[in-house]
PAZAPA-4460 file (N, C-alpha, C; in steps of 0.05 Angstrom, whole numbers, plus 32768, in hexadecimal, padded with zeros to 4 digits):
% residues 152
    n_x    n_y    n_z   ca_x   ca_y   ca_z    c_x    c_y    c_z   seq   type   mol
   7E9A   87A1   6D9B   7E8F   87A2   6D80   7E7A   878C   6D7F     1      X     A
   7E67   8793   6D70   7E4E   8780   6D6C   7E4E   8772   6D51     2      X     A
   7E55   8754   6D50   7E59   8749   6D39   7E33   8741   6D31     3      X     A
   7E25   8741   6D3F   7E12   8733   6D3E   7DFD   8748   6D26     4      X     A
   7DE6   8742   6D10   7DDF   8752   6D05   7DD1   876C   6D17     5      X     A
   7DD8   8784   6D13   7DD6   8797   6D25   7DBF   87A5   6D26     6      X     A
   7DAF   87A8   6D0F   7D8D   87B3   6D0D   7D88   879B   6CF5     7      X     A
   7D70   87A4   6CE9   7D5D   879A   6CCB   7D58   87BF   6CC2     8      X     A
   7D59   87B8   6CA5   7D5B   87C6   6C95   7D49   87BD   6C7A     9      X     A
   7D34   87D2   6C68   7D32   87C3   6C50   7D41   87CC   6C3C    10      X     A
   7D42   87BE   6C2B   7D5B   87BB   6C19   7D57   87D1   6C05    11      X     A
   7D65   87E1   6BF9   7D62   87F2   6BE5   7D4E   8814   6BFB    12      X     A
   7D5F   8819   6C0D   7D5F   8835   6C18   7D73   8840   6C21    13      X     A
   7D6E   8853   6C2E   7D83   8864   6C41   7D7C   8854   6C5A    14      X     A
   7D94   8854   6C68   7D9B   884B   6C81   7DA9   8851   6C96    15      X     A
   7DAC   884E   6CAE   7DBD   885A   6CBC   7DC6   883A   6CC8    16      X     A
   7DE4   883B   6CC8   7DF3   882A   6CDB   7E01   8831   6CEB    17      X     A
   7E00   881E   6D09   7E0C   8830   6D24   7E19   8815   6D29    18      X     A
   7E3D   881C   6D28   7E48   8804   6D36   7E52   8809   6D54    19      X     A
   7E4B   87F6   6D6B   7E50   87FB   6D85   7E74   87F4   6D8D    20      X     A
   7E81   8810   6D98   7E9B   87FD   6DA0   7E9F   87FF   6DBA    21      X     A
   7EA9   87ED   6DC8   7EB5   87EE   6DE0   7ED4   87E7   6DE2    22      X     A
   7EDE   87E1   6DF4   7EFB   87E6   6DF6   7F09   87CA   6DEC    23      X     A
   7F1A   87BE   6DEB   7F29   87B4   6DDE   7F36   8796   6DF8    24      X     A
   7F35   879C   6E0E   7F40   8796   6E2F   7F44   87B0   6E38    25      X     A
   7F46   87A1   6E54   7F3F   87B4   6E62   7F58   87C2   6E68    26      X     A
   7F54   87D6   6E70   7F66   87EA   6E71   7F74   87EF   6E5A    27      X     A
   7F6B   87F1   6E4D   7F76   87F6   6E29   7F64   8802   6E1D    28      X     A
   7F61   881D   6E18   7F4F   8837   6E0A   7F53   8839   6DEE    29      X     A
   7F38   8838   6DDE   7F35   8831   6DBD   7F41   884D   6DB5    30      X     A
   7F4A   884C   6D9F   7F4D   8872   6D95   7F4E   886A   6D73    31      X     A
   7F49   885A   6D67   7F44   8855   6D4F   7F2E   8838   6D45    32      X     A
   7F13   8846   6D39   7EF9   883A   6D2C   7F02   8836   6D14    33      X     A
   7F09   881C   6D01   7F01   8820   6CDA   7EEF   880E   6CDE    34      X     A
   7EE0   8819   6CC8   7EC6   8810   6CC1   7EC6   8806   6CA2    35      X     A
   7EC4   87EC   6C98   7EC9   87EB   6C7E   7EA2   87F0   6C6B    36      X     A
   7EA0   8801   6C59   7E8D   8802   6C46   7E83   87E9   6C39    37      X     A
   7E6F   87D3   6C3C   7E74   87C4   6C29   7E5C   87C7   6C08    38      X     A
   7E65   87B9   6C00   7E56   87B4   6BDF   7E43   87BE   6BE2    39      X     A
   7E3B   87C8   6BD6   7E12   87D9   6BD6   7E15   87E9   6BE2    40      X     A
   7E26   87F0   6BF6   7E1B   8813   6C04   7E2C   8824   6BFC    41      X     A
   7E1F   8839   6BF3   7E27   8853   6BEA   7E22   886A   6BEF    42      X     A
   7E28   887D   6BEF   7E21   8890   6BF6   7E26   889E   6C12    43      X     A
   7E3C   8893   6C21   7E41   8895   6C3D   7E46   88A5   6C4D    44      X     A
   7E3E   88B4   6C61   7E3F   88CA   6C6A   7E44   88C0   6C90    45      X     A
   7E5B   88C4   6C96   7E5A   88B6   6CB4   7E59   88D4   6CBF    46      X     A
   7E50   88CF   6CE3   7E47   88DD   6CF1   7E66   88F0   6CFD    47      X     A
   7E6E   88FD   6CFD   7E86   8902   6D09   7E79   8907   6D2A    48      X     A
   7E9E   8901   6D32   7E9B   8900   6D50   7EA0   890D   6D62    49      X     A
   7E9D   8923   6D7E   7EB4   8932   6D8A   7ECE   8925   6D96    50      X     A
   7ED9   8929   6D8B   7EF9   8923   6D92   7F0C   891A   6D85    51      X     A
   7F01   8910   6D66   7F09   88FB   6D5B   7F0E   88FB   6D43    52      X     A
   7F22   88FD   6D33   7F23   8905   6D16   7F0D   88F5   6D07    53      X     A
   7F07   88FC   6CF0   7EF9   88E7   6CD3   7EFE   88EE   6CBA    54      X     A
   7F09   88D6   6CB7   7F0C   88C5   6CA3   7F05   88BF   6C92    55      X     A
   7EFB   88C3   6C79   7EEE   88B5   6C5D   7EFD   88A9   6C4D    56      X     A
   7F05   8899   6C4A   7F12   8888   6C2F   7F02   8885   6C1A    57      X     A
   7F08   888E   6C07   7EFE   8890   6BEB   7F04   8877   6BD9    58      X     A
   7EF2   8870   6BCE   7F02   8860   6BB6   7EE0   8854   6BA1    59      X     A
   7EEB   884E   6B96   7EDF   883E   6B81   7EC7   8829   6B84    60      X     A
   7EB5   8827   6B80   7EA0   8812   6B8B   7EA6   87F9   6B72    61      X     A
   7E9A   87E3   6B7E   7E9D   87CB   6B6E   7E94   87CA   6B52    62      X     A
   7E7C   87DF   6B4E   7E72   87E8   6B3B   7E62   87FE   6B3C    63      X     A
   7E50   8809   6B28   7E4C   881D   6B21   7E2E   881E   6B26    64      X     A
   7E1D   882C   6B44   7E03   8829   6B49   7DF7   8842   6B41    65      X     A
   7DDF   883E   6B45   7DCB   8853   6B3D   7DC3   885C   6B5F    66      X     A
   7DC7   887C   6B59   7DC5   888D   6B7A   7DB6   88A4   6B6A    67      X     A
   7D95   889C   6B72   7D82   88AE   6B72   7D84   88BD   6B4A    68      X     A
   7D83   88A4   6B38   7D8B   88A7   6B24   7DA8   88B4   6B18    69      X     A
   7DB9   88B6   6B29   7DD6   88BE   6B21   7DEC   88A3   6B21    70      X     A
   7DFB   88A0   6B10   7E08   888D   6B0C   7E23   888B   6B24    71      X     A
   7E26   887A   6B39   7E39   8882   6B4A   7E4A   8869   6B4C    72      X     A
   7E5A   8873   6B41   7E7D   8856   6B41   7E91   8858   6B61    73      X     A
   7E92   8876   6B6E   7EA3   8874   6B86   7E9D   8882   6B99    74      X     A
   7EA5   887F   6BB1   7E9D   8886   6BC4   7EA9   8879   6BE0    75      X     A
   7EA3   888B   6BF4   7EAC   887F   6C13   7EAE   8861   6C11    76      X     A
   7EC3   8859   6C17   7EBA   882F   6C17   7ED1   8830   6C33    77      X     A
   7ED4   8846   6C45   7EDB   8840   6C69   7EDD   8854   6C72    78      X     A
   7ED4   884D   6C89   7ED8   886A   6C9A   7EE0   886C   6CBA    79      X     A
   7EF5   8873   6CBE   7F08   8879   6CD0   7F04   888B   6CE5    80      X     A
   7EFC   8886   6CFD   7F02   889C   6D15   7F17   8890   6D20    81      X     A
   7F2B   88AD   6D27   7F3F   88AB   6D34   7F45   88BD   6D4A    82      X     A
   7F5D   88BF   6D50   7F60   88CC   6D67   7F56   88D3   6D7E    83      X     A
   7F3F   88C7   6D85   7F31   88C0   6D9D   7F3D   88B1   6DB2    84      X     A
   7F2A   88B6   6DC5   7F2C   88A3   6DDF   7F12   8895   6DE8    85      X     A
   7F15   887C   6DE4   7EFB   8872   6DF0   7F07   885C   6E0A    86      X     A
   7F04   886D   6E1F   7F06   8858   6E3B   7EFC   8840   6E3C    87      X     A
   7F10   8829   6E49   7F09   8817   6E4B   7EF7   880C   6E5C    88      X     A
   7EF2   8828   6E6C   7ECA   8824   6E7C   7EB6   8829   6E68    89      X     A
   7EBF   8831   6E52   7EB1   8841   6E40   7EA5   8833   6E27    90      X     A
   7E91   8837   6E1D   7E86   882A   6DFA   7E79   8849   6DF0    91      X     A
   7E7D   8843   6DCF   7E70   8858   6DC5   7E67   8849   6DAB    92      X     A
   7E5A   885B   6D94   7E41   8854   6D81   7E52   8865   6D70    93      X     A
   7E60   8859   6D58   7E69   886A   6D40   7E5B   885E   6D2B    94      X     A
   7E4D   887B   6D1F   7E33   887B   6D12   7E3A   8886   6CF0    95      X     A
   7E2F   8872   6CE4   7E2B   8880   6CC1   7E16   8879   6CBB    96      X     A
   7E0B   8889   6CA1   7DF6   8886   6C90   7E05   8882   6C76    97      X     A
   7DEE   886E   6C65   7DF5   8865   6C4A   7DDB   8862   6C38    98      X     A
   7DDB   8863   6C22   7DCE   885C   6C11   7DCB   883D   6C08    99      X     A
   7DB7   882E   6C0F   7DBA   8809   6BFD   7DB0   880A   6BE5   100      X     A
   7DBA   8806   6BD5   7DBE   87FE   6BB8   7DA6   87E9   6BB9   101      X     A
   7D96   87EF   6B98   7D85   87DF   6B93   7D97   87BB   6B8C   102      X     A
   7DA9   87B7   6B8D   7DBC   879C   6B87   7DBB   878E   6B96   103      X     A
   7DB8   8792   6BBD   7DB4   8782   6BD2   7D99   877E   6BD6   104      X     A
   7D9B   875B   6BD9   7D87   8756   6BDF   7D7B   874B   6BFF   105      X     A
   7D5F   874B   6BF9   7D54   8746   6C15   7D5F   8738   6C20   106      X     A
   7D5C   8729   6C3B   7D5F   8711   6C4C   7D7B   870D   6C49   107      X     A
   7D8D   871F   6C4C   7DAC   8717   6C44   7DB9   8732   6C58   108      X     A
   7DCA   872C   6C66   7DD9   873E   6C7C   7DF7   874D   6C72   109      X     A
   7DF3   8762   6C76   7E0E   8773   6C6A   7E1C   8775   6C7F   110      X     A
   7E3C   8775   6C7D   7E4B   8773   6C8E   7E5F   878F   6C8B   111      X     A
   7E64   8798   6CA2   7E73   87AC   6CA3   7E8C   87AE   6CB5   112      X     A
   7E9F   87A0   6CA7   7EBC   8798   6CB5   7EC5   87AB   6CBF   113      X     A
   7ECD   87A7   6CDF   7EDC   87BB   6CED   7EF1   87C0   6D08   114      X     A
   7F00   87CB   6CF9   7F19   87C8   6D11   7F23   87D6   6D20   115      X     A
   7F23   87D2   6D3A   7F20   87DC   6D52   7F41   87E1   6D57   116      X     A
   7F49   87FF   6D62   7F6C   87FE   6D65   7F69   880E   6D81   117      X     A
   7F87   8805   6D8B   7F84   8815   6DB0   7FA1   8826   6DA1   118      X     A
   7FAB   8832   6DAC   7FBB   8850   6DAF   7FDF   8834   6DB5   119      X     A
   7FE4   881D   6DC1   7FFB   880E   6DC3   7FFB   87FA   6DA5   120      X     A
   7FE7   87FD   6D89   7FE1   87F0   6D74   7FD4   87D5   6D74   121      X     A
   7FC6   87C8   6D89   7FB8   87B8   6D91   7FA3   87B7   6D85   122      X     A
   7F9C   87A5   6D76   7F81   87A9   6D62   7F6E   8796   6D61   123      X     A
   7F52   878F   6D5D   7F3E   8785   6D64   7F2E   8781   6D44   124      X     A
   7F38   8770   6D32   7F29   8772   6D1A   7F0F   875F   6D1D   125      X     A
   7EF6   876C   6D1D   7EE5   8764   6D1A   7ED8   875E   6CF4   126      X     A
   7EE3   874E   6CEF   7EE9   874A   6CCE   7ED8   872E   6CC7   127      X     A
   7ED0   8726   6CD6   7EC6   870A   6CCC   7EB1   8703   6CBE   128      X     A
   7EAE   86FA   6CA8   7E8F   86FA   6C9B   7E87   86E2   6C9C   129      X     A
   7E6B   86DD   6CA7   7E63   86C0   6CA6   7E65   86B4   6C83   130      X     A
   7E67   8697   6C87   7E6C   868D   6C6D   7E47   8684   6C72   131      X     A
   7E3B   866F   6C57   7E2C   8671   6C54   7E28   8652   6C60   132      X     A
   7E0C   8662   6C69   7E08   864A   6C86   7E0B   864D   6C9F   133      X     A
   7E23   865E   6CA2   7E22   866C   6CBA   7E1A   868A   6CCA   134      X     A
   7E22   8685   6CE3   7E17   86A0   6CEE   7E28   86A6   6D01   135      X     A
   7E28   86C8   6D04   7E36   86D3   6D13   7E4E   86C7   6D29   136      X     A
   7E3B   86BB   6D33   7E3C   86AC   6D4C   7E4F   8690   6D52   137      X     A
   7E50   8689   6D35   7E6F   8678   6D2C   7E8B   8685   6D32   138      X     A
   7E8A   86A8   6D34   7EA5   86AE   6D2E   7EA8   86B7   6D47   139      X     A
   7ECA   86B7   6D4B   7ECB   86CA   6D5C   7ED4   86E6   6D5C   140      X     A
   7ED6   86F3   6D44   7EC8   8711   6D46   7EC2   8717   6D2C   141      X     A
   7EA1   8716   6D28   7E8F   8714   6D0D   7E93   872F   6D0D   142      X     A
   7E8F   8736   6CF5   7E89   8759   6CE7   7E6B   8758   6CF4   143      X     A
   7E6B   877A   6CF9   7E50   877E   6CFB   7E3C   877D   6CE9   144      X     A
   7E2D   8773   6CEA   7E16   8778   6CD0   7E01   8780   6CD1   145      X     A
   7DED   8780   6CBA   7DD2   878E   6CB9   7DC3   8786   6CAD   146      X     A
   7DAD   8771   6CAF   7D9B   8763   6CA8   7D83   8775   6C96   147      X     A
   7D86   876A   6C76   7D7C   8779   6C68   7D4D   876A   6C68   148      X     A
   7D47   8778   6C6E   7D2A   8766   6C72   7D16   877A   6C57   149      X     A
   7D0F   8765   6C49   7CF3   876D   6C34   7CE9   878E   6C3C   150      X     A
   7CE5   879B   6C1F   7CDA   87AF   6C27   7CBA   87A8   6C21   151      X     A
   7CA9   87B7   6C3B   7C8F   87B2   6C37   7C7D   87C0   6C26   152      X     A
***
């Protein structure tokens, strides 16, 4: 998993986010991705996978945004592939698209907490959010993020 911010993005579009997983140790094969939704993105639509169930968890957003003039309070906030096999020679790219809310602002990195599970319940939470001041690179396993940059 890549804690480090993972693309640039400008703030207030559609986006696509791709988190990278690899295995967990070695000889130990991933078969469960969650992906947590955070604040501002809405609208989420993840890529499904061959082999691998998906998952949408529904719920409630922190509040109530404007999506292409429609008032939207809930929606996807995680999303789950399961039942897979990803070899521990192996990495893969589990992919969603989202909507950013006009609320997030520029120069500020969104984190998307995520926890890595092998098939014996061995798990890899990549959950960590830099505090302020810091960076990725303090933790030892930062959420992935996405560096929101000025729209031109």
């Amino acid at each position: 998993m890549s804690g480090r911010p993972c693309d640039s993005v400008n703030e207030t579009s559609r986006t696509i986010a791709v988190v990278s997983a690899k295995t967990l140790r070695p000889d130990k094969a991933t078969n469960t991705v969650r992906v947590r939704i955070p604040d501002g993105v809405i609208a989420v639509k993840p890529q499904p996978k061959p082999g691998w169930k998906l998952e949408k968890v529904k719920g409630k957003y922190a509040k109530s945004y404007d999506y292409y003039g429609t008032p939207t309070s809930e929606g996807v906030t995680e999303v789950v592939w399961s039942g897979g096999n990803l070899a521990d020679d192996e990495y893969d790219e589990f992919v969603l698209r989202g909507y950013l809310t006009g609320d997030l602002k520029a120069d500020t990195t969104l984190y998307f907490p995520v926890v890595q599970e092998c098939p014996d319940g061995a798990a890899a939470r990549w959950i960590e959010i830099p505090e302020e001041g810091k960076k990725a690179d303090d933790y030892e396993k930062p959420a992935p993020g996405l560096k929101l940059v000025p729209k031109k």
